[in-house]
C-alpha positions as CSV (number, residue, x, y, z in Angstrom):
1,X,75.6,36.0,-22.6
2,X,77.4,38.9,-20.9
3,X,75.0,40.9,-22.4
4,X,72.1,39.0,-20.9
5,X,73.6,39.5,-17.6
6,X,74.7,43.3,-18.4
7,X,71.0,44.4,-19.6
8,X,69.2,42.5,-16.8
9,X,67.0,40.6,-19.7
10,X,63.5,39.8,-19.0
11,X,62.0,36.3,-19.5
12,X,58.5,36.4,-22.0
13,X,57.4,35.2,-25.0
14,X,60.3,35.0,-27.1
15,X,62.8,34.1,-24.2
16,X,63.3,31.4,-21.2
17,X,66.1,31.5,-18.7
18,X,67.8,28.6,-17.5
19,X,70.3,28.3,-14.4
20,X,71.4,24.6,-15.2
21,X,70.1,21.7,-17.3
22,X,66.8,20.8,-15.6
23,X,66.8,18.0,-13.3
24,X,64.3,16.4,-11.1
25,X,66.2,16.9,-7.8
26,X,68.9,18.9,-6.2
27,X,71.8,16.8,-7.0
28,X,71.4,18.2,-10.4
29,X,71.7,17.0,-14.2
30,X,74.5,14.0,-14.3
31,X,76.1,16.0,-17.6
32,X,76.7,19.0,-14.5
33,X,78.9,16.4,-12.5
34,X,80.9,15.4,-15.2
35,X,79.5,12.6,-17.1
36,X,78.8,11.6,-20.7
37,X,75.1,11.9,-20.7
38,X,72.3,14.0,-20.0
39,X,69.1,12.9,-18.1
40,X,65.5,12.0,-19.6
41,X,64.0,15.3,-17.4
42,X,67.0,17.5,-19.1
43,X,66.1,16.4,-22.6
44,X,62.5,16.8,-22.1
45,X,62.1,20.1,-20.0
46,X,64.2,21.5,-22.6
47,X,61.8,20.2,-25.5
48,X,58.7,21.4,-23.5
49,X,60.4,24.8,-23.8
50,X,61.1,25.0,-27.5
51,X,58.1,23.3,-28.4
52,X,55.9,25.9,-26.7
53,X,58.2,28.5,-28.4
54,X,57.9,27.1,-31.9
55,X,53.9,27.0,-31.3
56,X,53.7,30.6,-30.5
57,X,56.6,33.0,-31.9
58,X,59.7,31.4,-31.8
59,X,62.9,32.7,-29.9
60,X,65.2,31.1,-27.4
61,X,66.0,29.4,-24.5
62,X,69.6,30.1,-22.7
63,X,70.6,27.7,-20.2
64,X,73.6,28.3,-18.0
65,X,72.2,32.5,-17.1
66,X,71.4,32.9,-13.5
67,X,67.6,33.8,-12.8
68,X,66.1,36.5,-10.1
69,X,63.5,35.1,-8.1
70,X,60.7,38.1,-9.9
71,X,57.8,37.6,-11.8
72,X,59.0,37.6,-14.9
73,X,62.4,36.3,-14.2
74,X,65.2,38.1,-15.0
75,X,69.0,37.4,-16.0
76,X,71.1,37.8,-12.9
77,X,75.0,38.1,-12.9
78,X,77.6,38.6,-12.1
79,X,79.0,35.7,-14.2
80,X,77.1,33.1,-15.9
81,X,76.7,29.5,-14.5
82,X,78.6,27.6,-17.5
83,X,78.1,23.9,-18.5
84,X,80.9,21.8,-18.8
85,X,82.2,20.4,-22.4
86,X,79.6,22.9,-24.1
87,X,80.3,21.5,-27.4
88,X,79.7,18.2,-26.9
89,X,76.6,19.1,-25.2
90,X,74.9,20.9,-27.7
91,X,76.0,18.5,-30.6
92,X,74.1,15.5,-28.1
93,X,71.3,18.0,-27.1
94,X,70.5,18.5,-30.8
95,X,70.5,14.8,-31.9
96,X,67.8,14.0,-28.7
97,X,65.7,16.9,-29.1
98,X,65.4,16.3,-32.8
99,X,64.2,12.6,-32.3
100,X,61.2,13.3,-29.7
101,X,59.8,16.8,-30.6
102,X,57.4,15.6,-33.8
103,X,56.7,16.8,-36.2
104,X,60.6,17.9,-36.8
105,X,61.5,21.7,-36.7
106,X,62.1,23.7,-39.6
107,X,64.4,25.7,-38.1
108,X,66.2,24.4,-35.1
109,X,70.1,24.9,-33.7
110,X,71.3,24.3,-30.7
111,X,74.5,25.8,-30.0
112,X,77.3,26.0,-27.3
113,X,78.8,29.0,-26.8
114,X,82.2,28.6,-24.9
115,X,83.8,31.1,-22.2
116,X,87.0,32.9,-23.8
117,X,90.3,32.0,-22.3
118,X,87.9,28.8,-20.3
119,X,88.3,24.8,-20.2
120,X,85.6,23.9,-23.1
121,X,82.5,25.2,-20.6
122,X,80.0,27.9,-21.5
123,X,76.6,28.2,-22.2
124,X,73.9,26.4,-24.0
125,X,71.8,28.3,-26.8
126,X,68.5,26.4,-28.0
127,X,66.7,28.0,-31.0
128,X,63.7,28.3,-33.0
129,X,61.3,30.2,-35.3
130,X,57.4,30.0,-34.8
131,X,56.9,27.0,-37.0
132,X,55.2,26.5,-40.2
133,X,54.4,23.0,-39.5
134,X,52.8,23.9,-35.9
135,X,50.9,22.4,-33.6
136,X,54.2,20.3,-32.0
137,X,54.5,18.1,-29.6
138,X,57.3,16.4,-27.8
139,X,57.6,12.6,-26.5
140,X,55.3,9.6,-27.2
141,X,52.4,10.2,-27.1
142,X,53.6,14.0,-28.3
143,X,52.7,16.4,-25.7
144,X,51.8,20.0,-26.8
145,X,52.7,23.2,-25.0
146,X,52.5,26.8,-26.1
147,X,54.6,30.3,-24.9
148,X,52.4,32.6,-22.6
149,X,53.6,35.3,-21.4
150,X,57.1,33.7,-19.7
151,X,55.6,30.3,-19.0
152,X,55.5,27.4,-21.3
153,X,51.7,25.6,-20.6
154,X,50.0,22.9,-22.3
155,X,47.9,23.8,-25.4
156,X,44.2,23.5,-24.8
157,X,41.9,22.7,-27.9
158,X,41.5,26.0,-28.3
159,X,44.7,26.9,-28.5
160,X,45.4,23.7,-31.2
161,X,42.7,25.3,-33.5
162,X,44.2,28.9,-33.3
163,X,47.8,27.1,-34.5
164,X,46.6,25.5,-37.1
165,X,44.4,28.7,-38.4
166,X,47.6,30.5,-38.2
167,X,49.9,28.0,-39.9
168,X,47.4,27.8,-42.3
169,X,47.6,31.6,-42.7
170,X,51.3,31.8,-43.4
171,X,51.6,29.0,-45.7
172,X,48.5,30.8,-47.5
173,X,51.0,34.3,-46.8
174,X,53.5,32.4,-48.6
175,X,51.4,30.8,-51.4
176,X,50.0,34.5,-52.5
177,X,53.3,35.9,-52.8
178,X,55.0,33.1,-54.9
179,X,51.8,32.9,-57.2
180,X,52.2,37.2,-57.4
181,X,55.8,36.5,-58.3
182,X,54.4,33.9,-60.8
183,X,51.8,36.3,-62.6
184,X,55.5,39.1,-62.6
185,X,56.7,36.7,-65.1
186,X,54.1,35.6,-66.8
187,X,53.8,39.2,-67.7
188,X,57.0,39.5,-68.8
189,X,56.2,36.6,-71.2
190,X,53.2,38.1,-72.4
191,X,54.9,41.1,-73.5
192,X,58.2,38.9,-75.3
193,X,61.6,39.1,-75.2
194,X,61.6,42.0,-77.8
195,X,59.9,44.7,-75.5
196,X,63.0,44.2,-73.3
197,X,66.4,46.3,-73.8
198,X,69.1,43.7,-73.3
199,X,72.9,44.4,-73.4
200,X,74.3,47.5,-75.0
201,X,70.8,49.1,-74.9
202,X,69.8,47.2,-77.7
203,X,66.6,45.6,-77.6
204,X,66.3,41.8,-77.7
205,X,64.5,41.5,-81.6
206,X,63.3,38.0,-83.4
207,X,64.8,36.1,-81.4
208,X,63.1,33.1,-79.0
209,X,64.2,32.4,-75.4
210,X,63.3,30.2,-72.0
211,X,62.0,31.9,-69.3
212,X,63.0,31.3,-65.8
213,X,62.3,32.7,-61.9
214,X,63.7,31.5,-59.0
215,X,61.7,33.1,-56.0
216,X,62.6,32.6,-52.5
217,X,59.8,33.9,-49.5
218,X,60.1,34.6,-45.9
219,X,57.7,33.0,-43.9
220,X,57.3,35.8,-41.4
221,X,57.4,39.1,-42.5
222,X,60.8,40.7,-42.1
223,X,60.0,44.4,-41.9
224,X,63.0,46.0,-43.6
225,X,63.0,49.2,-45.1
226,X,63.0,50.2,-48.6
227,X,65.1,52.8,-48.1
228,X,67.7,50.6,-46.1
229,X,68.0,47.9,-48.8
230,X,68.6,50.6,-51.4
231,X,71.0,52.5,-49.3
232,X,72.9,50.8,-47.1
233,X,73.1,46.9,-48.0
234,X,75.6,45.8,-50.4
235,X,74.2,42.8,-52.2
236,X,76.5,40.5,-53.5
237,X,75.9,37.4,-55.6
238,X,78.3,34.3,-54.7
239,X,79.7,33.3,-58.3
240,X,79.8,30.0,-58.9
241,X,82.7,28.3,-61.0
242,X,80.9,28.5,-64.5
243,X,78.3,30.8,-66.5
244,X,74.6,31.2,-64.7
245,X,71.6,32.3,-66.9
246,X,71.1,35.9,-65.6
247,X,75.4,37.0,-65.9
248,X,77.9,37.0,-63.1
249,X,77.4,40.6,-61.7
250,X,78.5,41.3,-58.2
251,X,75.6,43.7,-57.7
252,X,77.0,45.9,-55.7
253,X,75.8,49.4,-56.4
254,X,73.3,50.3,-58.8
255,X,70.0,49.0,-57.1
256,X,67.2,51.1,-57.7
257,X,64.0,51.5,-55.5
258,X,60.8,50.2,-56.0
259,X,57.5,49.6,-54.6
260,X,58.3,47.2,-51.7
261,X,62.1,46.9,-52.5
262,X,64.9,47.1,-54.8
263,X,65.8,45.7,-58.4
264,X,68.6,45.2,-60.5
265,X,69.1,43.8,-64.0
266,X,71.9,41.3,-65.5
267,X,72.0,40.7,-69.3
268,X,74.1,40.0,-71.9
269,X,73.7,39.6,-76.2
270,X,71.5,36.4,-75.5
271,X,70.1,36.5,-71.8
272,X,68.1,38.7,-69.6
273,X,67.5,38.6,-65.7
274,X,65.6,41.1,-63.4
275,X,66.3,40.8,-59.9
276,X,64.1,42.1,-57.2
277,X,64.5,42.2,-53.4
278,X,61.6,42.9,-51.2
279,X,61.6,44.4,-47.5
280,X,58.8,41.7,-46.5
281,X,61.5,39.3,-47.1
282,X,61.4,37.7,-51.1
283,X,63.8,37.7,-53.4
284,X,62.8,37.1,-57.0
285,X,65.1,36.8,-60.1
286,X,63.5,36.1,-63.4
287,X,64.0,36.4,-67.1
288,X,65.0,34.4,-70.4
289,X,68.3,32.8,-71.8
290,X,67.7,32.9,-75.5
291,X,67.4,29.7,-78.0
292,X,70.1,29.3,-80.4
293,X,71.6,27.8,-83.1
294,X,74.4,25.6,-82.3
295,X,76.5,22.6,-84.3
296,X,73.6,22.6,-86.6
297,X,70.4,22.0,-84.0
298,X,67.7,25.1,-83.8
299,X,66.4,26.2,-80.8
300,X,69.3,25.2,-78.5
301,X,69.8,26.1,-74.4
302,X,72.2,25.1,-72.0
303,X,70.8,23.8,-68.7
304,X,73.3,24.1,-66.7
305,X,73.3,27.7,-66.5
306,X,70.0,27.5,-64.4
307,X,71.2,26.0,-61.3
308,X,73.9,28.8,-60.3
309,X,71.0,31.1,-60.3
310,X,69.1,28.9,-57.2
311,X,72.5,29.2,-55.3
312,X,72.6,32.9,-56.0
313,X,68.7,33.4,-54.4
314,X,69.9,30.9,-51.6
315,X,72.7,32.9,-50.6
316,X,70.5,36.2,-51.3
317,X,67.4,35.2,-48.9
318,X,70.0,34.3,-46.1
319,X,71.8,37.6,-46.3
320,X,68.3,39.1,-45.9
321,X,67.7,36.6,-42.9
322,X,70.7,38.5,-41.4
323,X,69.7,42.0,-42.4
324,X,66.5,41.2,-39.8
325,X,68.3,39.9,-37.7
326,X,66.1,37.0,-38.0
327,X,67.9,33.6,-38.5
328,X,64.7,31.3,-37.0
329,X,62.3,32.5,-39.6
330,X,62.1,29.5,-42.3
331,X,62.4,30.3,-46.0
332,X,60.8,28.7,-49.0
333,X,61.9,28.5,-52.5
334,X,60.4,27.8,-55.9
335,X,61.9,27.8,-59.4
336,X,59.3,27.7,-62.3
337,X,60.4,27.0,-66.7
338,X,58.4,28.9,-69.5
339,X,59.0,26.4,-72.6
340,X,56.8,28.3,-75.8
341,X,57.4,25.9,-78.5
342,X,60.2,23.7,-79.6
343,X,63.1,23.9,-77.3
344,X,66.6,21.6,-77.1
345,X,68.6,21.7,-74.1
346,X,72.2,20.3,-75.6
347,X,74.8,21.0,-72.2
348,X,78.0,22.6,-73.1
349,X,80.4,19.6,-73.6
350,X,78.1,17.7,-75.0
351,X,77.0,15.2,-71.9
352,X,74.3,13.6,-73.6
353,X,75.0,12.4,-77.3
354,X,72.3,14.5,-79.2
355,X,70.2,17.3,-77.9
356,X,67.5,16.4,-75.9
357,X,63.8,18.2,-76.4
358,X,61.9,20.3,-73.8
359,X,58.5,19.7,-72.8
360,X,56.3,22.6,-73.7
361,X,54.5,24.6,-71.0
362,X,54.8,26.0,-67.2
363,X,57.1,23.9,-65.2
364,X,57.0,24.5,-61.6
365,X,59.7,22.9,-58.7
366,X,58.8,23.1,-55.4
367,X,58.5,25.0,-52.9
368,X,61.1,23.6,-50.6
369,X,61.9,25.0,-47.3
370,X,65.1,26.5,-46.0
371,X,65.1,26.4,-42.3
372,X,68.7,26.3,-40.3
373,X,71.4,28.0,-43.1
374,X,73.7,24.7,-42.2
375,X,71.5,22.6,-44.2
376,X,71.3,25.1,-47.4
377,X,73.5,22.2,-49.2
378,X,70.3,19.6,-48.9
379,X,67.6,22.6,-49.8
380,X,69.9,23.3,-53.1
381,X,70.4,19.7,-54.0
382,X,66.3,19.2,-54.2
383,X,66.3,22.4,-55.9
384,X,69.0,21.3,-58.7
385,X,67.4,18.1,-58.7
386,X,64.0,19.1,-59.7
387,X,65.4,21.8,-62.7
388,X,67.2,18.9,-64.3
389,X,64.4,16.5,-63.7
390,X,61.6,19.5,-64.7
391,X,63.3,19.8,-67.7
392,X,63.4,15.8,-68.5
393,X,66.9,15.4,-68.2
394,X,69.1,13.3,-65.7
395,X,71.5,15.4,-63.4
396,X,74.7,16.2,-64.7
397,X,76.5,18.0,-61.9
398,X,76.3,19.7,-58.5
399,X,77.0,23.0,-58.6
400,X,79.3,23.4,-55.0
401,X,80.0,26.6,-53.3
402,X,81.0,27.6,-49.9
403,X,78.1,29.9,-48.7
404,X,79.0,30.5,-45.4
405,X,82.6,31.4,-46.3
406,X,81.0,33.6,-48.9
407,X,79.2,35.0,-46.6
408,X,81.7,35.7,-43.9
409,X,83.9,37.6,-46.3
410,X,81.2,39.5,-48.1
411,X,79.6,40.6,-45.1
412,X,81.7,40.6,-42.2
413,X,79.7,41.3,-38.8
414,X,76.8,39.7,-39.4
């Protein structure tokens, strides 16, 4: 916020300035006097601003920065006008902003961020990313607005049809890159498992696998740089407690370019996984976990080394989400099976009493969406859910891990 104040910022289209909580009259918001509550005309001149901001191109709205009477406003110090009990006030200003706009954001946070050395006051931060699920309205009936310039003004029909041309573009944005991803591995397949060099340069010879990719998409472009992911980000998988199906590495160095990103590969005797990062924002890791002979049965693969690899992606796209600088662009994740032939998946500690048979064919789960980090948790459960369900089987376990601690000690800074 001192940086606000210190750079003199500028109100447009991806930023509105707020001195206080709205209020219809001079007296002010009753939250600004000390009580427990917010008014209606706080609540919803807030929602007409982020509405108008998720219609157009997302950004923010700070409330609690002093504004200059120009055209556009600008943030004027010297010290910022702070709101009492911030916390509280953002934990309340989420819950009523997320019942009346409709239909729900994506990605939404509101937070509070307090004064050092203060008495619990500081400002209020409301945020969002320009919206998949646009045109949205707030109130009943919902009432539309959209960003121009620094003003937030109702949507005419014109400006309704333009949304929903460009929503339609994304999610079309998004569908084309998943379904490229999709033809990668499909041919990977074609070739087989034995055109691939697997652990100890040896290649992987007679031998028949599953195939897997778990493929997460930004749905804005993210503009990074080849060079930049290659160079100067360290990539780091979280590891989970157990085994995954493309190896534990930490992937640290050893990236190598490519068109539109990076790659590295993870393999051991009996699996193979390619990872690939790309600057628009996608990260894509795919391969096989081969089918083996175990306590007698043919054709045998563990499923639970599949899920770890979702978490892996999860905590992947979000690093790259932080790269750009971009937290209020929504993500969206698929995971697909390749099942040629007969195929058993027995779990390791034998859950189920005999080994249970595979359906044959292309298995796809999802997309899902990824929108506020916080709720990654939800995002992986559906994503678990639908691998053990995809494959025919009831869920066995939850595979738990701390991404935001992960993250904070991996990548301290961001």
């Amino acid at each position: 916020m001192e940086a606000l104040i210190r750079e003199e910022a500028e109100e447009g289209l991806r930023l509105e300035l707020k001195r206080s909580l709205p209020a219809n009259d001079r007296d002010g918001d009753p939250w600004m006097k000390g009580a427990k509550r917010f008014s209606n005309p706080a609540r919803d001149g807030l929602a007409k601003e982020i509405v108008a901001l998720a219609n157009a191109y997302g950004g923010a709205v700070v409330v609690g920065i002093d504004e200059t009477d120009d055209h556009p406003k600008r943030a004027r110090g010297p010290d910022p006008v702070l709101i009492p009990r911030i916390a509280a006030c953002a934990e309340q200003m989420q819950q009523a902003l997320d019942n009346l706009i409709d239909p729900p954001l994506a990605v939404f946070e509101v937070r509070g961020i307090e004064q050092p050395g203060g008495d619990g006051e500081g400002v209020l931060i409301i945020r969002t990313g320009s919206s998949t699920r646009a045109p949205h309205g707030h109130g009943r009936p919902p009432l539309a607005y959209m960003r121009r310039g620094s003003r937030s003004e109702p949507m005419t029909m014109r400006d309704l049809q333009s949304v929903l041309f460009e929503t339609r573009t994304r999610g079309e944005r998004v569908s084309a890159l998943l379904d490229e991803r999709q033809r990668v591995l499909a041919e990977m397949v074609r070739r087989g498992p034995g055109s691939i060099t697997v652990h100890q340069s040896q290649p992987f010879v007679g031998r028949e696998a599953v195939w897997f990719r778990c493929t997460l998409v930004a749905t804005e472009d993210l503009h990074l740089r080849a060079d930049d992911l290659s160079r100067k980000a360290a990539f780091i998988r979280p590891r989970p407690a157990g085994p995954t199906a493309f190896g534990e590495g930490g992937f640290v160095d050893s990236w190598r370019p490519r068109l539109g990103g990076v790659e590295n590969f993870d393999s051991t005797s009996r699996q193979f996984g390619r990872w690939f990062i790309g600057d628009h924002g996608i990260v894509d890791a795919y391969g096989f976990v081969a089918l083996d002979k175990f306590h007698g049965v043919e054709r045998v693969f563990p499923p639970e080394l599949f899920p770890p690899v979702a978490l892996q992606v999860i905590a992947l796209g979000e690093r790259l989400r932080r790269l750009a600088r971009r937290p209020e662009v929504e993500l969206a994740i698929e995971c697909e099976f390749l099942v040629y032939g007969l195929a058993n998946a027995m779990p390791i500690g034998h859950a189920f009493a005999d080994e249970v048979p595979v359906t044959e064919g292309a298995t796809r789960i999802g997309p899902y969406s990824l929108g506020n980090f916080e709720d990654w948790q939800a995002t992986f459960a559906q994503l678990e859910r639908g691998i053990w369900h995809g494959l025919g089987l009831p869920i066995r376990k939850l595979v738990t891990f701390e991404l935001e601690r992960w993250l904070a000690e991996t990548h301290p800074g961001l």
